[in-house]
C-alpha positions in Angstrom: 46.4 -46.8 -59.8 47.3 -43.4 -57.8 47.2 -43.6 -54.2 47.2 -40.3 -53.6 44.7 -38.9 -50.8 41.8 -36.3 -53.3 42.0 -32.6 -52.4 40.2 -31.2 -49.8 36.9 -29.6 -51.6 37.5 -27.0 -49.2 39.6 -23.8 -50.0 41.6 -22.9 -46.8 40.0 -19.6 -47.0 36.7 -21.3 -46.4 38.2 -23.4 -43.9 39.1 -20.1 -42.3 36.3 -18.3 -42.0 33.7 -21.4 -40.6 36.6 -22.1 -38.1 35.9 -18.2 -37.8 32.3 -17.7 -38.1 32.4 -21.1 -34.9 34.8 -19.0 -32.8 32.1 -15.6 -33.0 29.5 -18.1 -32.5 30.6 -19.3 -29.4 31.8 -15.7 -28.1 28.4 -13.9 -28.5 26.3 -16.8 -27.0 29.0 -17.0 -24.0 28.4 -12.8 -23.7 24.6 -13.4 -23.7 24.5 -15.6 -21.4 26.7 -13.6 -19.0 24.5 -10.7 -19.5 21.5 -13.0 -18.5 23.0 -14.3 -15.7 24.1 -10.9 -14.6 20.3 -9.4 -14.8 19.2 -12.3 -13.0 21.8 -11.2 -10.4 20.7 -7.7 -10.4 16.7 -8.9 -9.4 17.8 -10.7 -6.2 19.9 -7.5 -5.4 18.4 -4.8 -3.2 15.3 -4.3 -4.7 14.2 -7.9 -4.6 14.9 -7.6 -1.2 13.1 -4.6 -0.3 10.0 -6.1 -2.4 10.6 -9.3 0.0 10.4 -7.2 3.3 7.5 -7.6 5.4 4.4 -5.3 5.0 3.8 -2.8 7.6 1.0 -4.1 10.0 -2.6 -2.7 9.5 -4.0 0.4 11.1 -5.5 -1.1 14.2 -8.1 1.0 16.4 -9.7 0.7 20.1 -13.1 0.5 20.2 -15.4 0.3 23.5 -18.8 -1.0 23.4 -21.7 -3.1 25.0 -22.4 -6.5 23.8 -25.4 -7.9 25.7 -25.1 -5.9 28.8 -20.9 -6.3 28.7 -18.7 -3.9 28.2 -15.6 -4.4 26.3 -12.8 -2.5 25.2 -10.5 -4.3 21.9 -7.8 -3.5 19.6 -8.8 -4.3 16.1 -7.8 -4.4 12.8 -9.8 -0.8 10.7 -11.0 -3.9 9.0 -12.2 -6.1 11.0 -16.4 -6.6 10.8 -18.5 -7.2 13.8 -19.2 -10.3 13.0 -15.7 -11.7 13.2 -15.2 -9.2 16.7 -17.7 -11.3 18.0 -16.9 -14.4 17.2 -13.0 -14.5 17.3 -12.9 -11.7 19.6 -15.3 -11.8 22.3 -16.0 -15.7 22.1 -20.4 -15.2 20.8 -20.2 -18.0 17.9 -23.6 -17.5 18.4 -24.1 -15.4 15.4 -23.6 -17.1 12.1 -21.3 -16.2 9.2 -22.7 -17.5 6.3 -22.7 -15.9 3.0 -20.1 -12.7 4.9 -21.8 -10.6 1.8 -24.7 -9.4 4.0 -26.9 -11.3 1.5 -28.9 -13.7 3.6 -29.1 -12.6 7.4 -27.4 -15.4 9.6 -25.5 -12.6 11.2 -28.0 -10.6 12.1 -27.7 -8.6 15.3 -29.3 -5.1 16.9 -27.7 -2.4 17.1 -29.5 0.1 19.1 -32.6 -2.0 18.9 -32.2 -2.4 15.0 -31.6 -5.1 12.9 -28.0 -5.3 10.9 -26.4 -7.7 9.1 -22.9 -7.8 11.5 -20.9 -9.0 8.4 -21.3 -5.5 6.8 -20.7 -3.6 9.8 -17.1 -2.3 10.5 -16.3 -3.0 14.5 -14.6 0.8 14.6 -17.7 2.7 14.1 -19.6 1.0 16.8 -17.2 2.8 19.6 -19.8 3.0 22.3 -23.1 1.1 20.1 -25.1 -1.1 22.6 -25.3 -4.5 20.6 -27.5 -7.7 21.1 -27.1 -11.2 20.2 -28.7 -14.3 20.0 -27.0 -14.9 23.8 -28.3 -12.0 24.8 -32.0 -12.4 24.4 -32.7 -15.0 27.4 -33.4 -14.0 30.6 -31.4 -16.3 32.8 -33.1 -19.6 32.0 -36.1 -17.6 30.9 -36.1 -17.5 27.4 -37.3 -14.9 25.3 -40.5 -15.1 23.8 -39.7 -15.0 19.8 -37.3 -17.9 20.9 -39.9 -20.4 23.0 -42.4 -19.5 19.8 -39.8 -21.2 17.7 -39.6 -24.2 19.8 -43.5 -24.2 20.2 -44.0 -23.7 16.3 -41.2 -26.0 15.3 -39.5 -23.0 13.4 -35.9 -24.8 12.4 -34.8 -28.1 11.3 -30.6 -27.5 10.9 -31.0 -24.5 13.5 -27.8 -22.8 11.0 -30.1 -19.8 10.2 -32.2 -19.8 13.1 -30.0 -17.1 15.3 -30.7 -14.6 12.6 -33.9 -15.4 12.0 -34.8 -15.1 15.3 -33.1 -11.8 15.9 -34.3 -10.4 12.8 -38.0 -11.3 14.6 -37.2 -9.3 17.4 -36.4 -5.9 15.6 -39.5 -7.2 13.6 -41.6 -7.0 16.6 -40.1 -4.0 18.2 -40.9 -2.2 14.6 -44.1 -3.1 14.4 -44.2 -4.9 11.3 -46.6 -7.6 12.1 -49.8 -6.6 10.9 -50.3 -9.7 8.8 -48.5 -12.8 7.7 -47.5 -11.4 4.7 -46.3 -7.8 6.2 -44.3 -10.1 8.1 -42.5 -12.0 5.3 -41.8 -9.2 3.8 -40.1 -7.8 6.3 -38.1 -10.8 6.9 -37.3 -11.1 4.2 -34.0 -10.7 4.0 -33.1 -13.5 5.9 -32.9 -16.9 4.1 -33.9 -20.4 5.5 -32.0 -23.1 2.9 -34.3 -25.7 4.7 -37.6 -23.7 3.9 -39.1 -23.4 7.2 -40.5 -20.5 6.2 -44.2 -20.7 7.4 -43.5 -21.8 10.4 -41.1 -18.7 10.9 -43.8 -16.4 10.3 -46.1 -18.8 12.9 -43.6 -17.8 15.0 -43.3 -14.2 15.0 -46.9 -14.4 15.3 -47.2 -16.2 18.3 -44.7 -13.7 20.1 -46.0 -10.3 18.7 -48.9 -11.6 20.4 -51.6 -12.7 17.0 -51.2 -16.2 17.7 
């Protein structure tokens, strides 16, 4: 019986070249990864940087006007509304921000005597506007009229709306849209009660426009 060990089925010229075709293997995926690592390199160089520097602060802009009988002079943001002046500004939560899309009145102020929604309203073209809100319609413990009628007519139950509603009223009144119930829905229309109180709204306005 031979004891000799059985040929390699492998020439040494194949042997060669998969030792060969290994090494080249090994060498293009070491280079590739290099380059990888060296691009990854190159996007936390100075331009990742730059792209990581703070923004330049917005355009701000003073602006002077009268809220309730006040004057005040502020530095705000070109994009600030006069909703948010007034309530992170000049301290009058008073008027609401509720849908901030000018799409159902809780922020509803004058403006010269005229009703706007202050969520749509940009503070720096008011320099030198006369503006009134909801805490400026009282007279000292006197209150105003359109706001005793909504006590009297029980005009609110979670009160959210009831600023806007109320001063919406007012420029109602002073434009002489209160003919008839219905004139006056319409024309308050634009400012939405959630809890329905609607009727008793309208009540209201009535009573102080002097029908009721």
């Amino acid at each position: 019986m031979s004891t000799e060990l059985p040929e390699s089925t492998v020439a040494p010229a194949e042997e060669h070249a998969t030792a060969l075709s290994r090494r080249t293997f090994i060498a293009t995926t070491t280079t590739a990864v290099g380059g990888v690592a060296a691009t990854a390199g190159a996007a936390t160089g100075p331009s990742a940087a730059a792209a990581a520097a703070p923004a330049e602060a917005p355009p701000t802009s003073r602006v002077t006007l009268s809220v309730n009988g006040d004057r005040h002079t502020v530095m705000v943001d070109n994009r600030t509304s006069l909703l948010d002046l007034l309530r992170e500004h000049l301290g009058l939560p008073g008027t609401k921000k509720g849908c901030d899309a000018g799409a159902c009145g809780a922020c509803t102020v004058l403006i010269g005597g005229l009703r706007v929604n202050a969520c749509l309203t940009l503070a720096v073209r008011l320099d030198g506007a006369k503006v009134t809100t909801i805490e400026g319609l009282a007279d000292g413990d006197q209150l105003h009229p359109l706001q005793q009628a909504f006590i009297d007519q029980d005009a609110f139950q979670c009160g959210y709306c009831t600023p806007g509603q109320i001063m919406s009223g007012v420029g109602c009144i002073k434009e002489d849209h209160t003919g008839s119930a219905a004139e006056i829905r319409e024309w308050m229309s634009g400012n939405i009660c959630r809890c329905g109180c609607y009727t008793k709204i309208v009540r209201a306005v009535e009573q102080a426009a002097g029908r009721k």
